[in-house]
One Martini backbone bead per residue (centre of mass of N, CA, C, O) as a GRO file, in nm:
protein
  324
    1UNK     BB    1  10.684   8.542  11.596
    2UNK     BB    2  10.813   8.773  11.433
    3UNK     BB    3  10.958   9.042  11.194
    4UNK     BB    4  11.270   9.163  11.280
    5UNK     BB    5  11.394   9.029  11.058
    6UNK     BB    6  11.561   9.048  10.724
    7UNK     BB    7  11.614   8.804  10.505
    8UNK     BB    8  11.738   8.646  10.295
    9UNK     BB    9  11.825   8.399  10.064
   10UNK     BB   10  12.104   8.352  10.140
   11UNK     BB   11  12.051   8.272  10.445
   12UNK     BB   12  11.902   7.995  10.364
   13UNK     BB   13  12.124   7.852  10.249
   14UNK     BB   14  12.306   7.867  10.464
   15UNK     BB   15  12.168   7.699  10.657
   16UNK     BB   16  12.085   7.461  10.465
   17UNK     BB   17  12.424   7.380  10.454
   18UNK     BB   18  12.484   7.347  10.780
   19UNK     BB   19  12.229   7.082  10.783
   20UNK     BB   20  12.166   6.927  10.518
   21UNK     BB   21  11.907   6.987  10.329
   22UNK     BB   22  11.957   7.142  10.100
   23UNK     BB   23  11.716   7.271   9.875
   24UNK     BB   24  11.552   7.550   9.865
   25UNK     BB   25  11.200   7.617   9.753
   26UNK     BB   26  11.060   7.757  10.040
   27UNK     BB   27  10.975   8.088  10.170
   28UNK     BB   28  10.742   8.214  10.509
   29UNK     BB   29  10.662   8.435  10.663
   30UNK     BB   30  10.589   8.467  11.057
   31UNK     BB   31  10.402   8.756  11.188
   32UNK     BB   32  10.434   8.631  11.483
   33UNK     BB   33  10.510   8.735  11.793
   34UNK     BB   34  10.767   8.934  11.998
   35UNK     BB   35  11.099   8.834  11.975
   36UNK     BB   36  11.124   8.657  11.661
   37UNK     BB   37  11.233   8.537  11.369
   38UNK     BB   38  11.001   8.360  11.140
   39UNK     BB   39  11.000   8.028  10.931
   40UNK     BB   40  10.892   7.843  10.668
   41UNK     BB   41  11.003   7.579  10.501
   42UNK     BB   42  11.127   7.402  10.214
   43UNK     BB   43  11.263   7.061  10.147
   44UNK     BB   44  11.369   6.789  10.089
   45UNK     BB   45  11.341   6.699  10.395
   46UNK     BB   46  11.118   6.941  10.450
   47UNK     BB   47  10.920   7.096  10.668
   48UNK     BB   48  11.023   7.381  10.852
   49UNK     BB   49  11.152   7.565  11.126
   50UNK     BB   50  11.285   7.912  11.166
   51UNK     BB   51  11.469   8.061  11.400
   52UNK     BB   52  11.554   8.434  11.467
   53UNK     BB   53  11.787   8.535  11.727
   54UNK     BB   54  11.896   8.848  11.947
   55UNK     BB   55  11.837   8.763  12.255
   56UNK     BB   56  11.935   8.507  12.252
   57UNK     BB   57  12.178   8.291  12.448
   58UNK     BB   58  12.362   8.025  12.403
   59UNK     BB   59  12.262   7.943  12.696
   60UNK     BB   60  11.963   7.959  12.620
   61UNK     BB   61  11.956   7.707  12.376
   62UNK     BB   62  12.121   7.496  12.517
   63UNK     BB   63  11.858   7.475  12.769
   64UNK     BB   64  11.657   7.363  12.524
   65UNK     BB   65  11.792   7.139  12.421
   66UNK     BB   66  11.811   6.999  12.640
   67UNK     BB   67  11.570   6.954  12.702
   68UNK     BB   68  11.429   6.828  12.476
   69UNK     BB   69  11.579   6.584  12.513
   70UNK     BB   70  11.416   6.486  12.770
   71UNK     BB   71  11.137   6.469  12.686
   72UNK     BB   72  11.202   6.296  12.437
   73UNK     BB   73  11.312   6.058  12.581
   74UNK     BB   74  11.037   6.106  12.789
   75UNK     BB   75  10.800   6.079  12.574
   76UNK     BB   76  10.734   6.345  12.514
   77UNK     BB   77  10.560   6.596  12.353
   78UNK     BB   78  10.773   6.754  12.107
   79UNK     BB   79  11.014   6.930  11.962
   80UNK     BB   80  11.247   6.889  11.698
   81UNK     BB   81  11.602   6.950  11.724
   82UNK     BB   82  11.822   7.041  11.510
   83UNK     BB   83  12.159   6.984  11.370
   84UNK     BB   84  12.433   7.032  11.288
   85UNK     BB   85  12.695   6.905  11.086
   86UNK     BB   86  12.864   6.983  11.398
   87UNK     BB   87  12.660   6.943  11.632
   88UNK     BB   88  12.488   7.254  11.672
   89UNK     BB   89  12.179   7.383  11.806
   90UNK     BB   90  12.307   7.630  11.639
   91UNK     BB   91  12.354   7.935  11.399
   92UNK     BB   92  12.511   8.192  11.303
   93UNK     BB   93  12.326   8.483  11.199
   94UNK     BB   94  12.242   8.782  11.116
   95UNK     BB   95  12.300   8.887  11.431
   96UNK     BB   96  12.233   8.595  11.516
   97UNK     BB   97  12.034   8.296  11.572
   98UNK     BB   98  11.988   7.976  11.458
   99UNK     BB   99  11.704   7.766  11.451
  100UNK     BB  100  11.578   7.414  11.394
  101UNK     BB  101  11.261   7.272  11.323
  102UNK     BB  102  11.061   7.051  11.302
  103UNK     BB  103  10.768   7.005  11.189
  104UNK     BB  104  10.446   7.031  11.317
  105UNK     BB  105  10.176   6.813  11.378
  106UNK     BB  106   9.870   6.994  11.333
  107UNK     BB  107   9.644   7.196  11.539
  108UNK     BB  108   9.491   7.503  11.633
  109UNK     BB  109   9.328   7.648  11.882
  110UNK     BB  110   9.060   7.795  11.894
  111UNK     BB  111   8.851   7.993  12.134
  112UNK     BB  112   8.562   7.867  12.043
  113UNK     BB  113   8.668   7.538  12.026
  114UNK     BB  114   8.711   7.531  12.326
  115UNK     BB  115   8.701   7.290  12.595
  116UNK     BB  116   8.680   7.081  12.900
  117UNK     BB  117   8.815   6.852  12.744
  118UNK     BB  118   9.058   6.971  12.634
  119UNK     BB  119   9.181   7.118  12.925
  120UNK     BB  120   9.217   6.836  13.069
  121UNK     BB  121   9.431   6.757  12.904
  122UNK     BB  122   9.629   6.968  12.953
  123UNK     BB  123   9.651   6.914  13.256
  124UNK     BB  124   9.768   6.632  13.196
  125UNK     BB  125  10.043   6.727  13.055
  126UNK     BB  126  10.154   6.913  13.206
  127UNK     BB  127  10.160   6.767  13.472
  128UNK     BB  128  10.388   6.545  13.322
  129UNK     BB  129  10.607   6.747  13.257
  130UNK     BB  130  10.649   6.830  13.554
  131UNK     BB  131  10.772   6.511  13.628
  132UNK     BB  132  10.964   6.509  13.464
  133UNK     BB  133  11.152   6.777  13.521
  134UNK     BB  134  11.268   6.679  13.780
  135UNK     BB  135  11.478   6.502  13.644
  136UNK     BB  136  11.630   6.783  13.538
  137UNK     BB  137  11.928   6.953  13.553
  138UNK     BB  138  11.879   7.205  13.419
  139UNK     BB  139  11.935   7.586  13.463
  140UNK     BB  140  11.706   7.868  13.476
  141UNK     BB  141  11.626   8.189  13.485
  142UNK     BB  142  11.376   8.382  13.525
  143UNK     BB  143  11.331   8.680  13.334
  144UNK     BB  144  11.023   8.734  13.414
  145UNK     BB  145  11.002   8.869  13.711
  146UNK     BB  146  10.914   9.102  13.911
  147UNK     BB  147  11.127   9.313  13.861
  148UNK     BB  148  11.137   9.333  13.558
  149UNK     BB  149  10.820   9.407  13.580
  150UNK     BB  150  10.879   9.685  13.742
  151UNK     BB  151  11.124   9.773  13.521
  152UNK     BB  152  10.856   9.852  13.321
  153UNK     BB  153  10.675  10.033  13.473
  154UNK     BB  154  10.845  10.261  13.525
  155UNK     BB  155  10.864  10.295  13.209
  156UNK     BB  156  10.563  10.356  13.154
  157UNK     BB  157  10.467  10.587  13.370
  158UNK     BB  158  10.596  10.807  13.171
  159UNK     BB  159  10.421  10.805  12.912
  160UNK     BB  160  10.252  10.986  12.694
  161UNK     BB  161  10.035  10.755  12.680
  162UNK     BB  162   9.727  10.764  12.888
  163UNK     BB  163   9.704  10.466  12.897
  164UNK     BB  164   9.956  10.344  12.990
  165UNK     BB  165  10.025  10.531  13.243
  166UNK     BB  166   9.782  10.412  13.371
  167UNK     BB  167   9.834  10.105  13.356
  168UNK     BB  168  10.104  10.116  13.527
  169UNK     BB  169   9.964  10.198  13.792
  170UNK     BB  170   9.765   9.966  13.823
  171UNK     BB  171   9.982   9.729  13.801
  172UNK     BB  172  10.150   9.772  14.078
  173UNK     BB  173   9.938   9.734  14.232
  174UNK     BB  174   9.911   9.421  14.143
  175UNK     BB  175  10.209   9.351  14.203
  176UNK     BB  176  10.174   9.377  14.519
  177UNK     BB  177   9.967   9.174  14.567
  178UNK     BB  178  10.087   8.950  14.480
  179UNK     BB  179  10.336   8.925  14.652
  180UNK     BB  180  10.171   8.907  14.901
  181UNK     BB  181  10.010   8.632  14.781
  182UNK     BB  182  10.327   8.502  14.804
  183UNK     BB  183  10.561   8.199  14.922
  184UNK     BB  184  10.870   8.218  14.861
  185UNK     BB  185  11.070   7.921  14.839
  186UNK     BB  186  10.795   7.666  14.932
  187UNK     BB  187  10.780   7.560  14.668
  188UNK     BB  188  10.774   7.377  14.397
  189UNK     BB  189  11.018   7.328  14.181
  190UNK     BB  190  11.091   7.361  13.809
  191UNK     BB  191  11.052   7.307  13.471
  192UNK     BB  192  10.896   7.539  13.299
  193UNK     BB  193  10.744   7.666  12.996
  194UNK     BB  194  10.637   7.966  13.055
  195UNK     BB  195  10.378   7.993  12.756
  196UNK     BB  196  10.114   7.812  12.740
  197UNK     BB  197   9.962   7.890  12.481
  198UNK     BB  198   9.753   7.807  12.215
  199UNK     BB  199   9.991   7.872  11.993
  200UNK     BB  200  10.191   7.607  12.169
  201UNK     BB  201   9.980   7.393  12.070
  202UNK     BB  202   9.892   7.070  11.923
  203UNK     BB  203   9.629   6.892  11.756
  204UNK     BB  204   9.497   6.561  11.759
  205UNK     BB  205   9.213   6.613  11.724
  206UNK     BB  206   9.139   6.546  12.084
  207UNK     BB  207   9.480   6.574  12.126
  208UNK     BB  208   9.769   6.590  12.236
  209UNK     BB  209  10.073   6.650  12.032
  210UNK     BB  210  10.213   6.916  12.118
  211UNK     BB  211  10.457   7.095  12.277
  212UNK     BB  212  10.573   7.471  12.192
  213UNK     BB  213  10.777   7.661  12.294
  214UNK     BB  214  11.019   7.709  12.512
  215UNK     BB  215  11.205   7.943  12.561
  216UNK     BB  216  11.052   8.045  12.837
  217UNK     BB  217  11.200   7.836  12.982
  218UNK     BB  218  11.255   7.756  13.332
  219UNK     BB  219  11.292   7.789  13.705
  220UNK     BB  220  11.010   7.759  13.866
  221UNK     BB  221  10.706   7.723  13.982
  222UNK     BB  222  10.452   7.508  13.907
  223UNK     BB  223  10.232   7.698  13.941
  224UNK     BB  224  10.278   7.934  13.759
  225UNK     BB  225  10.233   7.715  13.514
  226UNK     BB  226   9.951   7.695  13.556
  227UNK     BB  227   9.821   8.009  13.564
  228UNK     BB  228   9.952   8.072  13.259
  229UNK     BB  229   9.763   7.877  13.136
  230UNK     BB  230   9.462   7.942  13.252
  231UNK     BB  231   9.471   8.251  13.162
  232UNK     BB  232   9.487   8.142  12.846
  233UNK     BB  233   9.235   7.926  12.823
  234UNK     BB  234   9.003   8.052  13.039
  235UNK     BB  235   8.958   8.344  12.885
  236UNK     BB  236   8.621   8.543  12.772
  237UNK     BB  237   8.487   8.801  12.768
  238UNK     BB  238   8.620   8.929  13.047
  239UNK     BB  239   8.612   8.618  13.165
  240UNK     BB  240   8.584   8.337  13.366
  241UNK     BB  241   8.568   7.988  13.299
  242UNK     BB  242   8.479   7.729  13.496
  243UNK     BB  243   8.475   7.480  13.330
  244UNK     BB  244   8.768   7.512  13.224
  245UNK     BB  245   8.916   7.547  13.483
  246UNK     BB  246   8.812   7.254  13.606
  247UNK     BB  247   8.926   7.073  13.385
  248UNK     BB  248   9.196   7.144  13.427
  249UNK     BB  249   9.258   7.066  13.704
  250UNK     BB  250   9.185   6.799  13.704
  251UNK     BB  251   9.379   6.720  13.482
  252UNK     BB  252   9.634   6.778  13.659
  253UNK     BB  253   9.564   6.638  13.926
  254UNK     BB  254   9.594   6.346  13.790
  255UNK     BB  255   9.934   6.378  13.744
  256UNK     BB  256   9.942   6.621  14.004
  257UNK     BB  257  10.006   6.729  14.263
  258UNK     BB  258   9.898   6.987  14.509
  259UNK     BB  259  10.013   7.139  14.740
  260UNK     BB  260   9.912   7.399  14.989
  261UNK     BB  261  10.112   7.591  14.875
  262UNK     BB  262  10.027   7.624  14.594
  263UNK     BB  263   9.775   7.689  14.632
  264UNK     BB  264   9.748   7.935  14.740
  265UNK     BB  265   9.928   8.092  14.541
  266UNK     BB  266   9.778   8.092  14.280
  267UNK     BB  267   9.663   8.387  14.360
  268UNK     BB  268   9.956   8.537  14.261
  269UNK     BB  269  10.040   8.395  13.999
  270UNK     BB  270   9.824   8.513  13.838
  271UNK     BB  271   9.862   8.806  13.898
  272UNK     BB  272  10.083   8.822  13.763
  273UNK     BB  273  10.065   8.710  13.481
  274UNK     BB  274   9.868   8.964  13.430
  275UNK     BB  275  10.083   9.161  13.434
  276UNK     BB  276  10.302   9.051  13.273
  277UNK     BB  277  10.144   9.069  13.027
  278UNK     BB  278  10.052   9.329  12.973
  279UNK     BB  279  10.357   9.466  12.991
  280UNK     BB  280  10.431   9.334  12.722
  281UNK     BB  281  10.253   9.383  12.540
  282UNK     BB  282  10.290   9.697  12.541
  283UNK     BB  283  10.586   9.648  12.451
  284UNK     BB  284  10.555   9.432  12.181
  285UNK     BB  285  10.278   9.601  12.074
  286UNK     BB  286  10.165   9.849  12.109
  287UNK     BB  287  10.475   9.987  12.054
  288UNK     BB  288  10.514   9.904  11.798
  289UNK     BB  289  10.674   9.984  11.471
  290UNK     BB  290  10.571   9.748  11.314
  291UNK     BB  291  10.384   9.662  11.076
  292UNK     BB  292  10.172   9.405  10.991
  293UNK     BB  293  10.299   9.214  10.837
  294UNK     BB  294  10.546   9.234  11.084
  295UNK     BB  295  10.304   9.178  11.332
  296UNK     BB  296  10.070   8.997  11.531
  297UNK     BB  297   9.867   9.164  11.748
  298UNK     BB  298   9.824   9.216  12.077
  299UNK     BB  299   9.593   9.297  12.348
  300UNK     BB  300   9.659   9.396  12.659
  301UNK     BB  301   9.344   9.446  12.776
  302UNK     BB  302   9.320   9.127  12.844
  303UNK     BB  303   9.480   9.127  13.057
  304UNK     BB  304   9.392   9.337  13.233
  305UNK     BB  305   9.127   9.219  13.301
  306UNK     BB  306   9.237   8.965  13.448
  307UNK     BB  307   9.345   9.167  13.682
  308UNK     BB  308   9.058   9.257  13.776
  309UNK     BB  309   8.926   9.041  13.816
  310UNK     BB  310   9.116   8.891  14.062
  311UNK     BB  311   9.095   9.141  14.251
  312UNK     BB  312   8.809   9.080  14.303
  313UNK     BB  313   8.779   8.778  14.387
  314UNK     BB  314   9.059   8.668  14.501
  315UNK     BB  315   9.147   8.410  14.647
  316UNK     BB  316   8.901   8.251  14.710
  317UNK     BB  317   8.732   8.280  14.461
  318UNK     BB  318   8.942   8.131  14.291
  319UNK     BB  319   8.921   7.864  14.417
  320UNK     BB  320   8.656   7.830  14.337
  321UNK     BB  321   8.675   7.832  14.041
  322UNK     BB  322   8.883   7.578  14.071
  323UNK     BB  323   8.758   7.392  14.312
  324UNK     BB  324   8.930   7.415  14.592
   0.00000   0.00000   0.00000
């Protein structure tokens, strides 16, 4: 969600021309994310989200749409995608496609203000979001892979800034020990959201409101998209927070009880977490050429604490974490 694309005033009157919306009255870019640009409109219809990608693919597109439509039929909480007045999905448009989504009610939580409560309830969301895509028909490969994340890391231990190339020699070797204690193939696989960061849910007041940014939704294990959202909401000043970890997990197992295999692995599939969003950190905000203004850069030293948290404390230690 940040301003990697210029639009012009005349591409949003395309959008809404194509969409139905009327006359475009305001519109404000959003400058934060790693690799689309957004923009929050205002027509007749309503206050809109407008996403415009030059990454995703027509059927990367359709598999996010079709998801968001199973979601919404089993009434989870998800956001409401536009379809063109062709019954469209999304829109071609200045050499990306663009989806429109209703603007979605609530506020996102700052990491002062998270508590047990919020993780909980958080937990038991996840929970039932994966029961639900079991099924769904629907099938993606997750993109973000060890192996892609491996051919990141190849890229940057060479790169001329010796902090990236010593951060990437010593992510590989956490990415070696994470496959290492991952058991592929094994566990319960099916549609998980893999980004559900604090800025993907909406609250209303103690309550989700809603799930959202689906874009890397994929088929991995669901173990996977536990400990990438724990890992994103529980850890802050360079350690993992016991209470808000064990209240997630609870709050998880409320709704979906966890395999042995699924345990086991959680310490490898965390461990992974942390070394992929370090290296995609390094590579979409800390070496971004794009000014302040057209991106809110995140640090990638934060994910890197947490891979050597967890290298420290290794399995059992993770598990004790987690209470199980």
């Amino acid at each position: 969600m940040a301003v990697y694309t210029v639009l012009k005033p005349e591409a949003f009157t395309r959008v809404a021309e194509a969409y139905g919306l009327g006359a475009v009255q305001e519109v404000v870019a959003i400058p934060e994310g790693s690799i689309n640009t957004n923009h929050r409109i205002l027509t007749p219809e309503g206050k809109l989200f407008v996403r415009h990608t030059t990454v995703r693919s027509a059927e990367d597109l359709r598999f996010e749409a079709a998801l968001l439509t199973h979601l919404t039929e089993s009434h989870f909480p998800s956001p409401t995608l536009l379809l063109t007045k062709q019954g469209q999905p999304f829109l071609e448009l200045e050499g990306g496609r663009v989806s429109v989504f209703k603007w979605l009610a609530g506020e996102e939580l700052k990491r002062p203000h998270i508590t047990a409560e919020h993780t909980e309830r958080l937990g038991q969301e996840l929970g039932k979001m994966h029961r639900i895509t079991q099924s769904f028909g629907g099938s993606r490969d997750n993109p973000y892979s060890a192996e892609q994340v491996r051919s990141w890391l190849a890229g940057l231990r060479n790169h001329k800034d010796e902090e990236v190339s010593s951060a990437a020699d010593e992510l590989e070797e956490h990415l070696d020990r994470a496959e290492r204690e991952r058991s592929h193939g094994l566990e319960p696989r099916g549609v998980i959201h893999a980004d559900l960061f604090t800025d993907n849910v909406k609250w209303l007041a103690d309550r989700v409101g809603a799930f959202f940014d689906f874009e890397m939704a994929c088929k991995d294990a669901y173990g996977l998209d536990v400990v990438i959202t724990l890992n994103a909401w529980c850890f802050d000043n360079g350690a993992y927070l016991p209470g808000l970890c064990q209240a997630f997990i609870r709050g998880y197992l409320d709704s979906r009880p966890l395999a042995p295999v699924e345990r086991q692995n959680l310490f490898g599939h965390a461990l992974f977490g942390a070394v992929r969003y370090t290296a995609s950190r390094i590579r979409d905000f800390h070496l971004s050429p794009l000014p302040p203004e057209q991106l809110t850069r995140k640090d990638f030293r934060t994910y890197l604490a947490r891979a050597r948290a967890l290298d420290a404390m290794g399995p059992k230690g993770f598990l004790a974490l987690l209470g199980l």
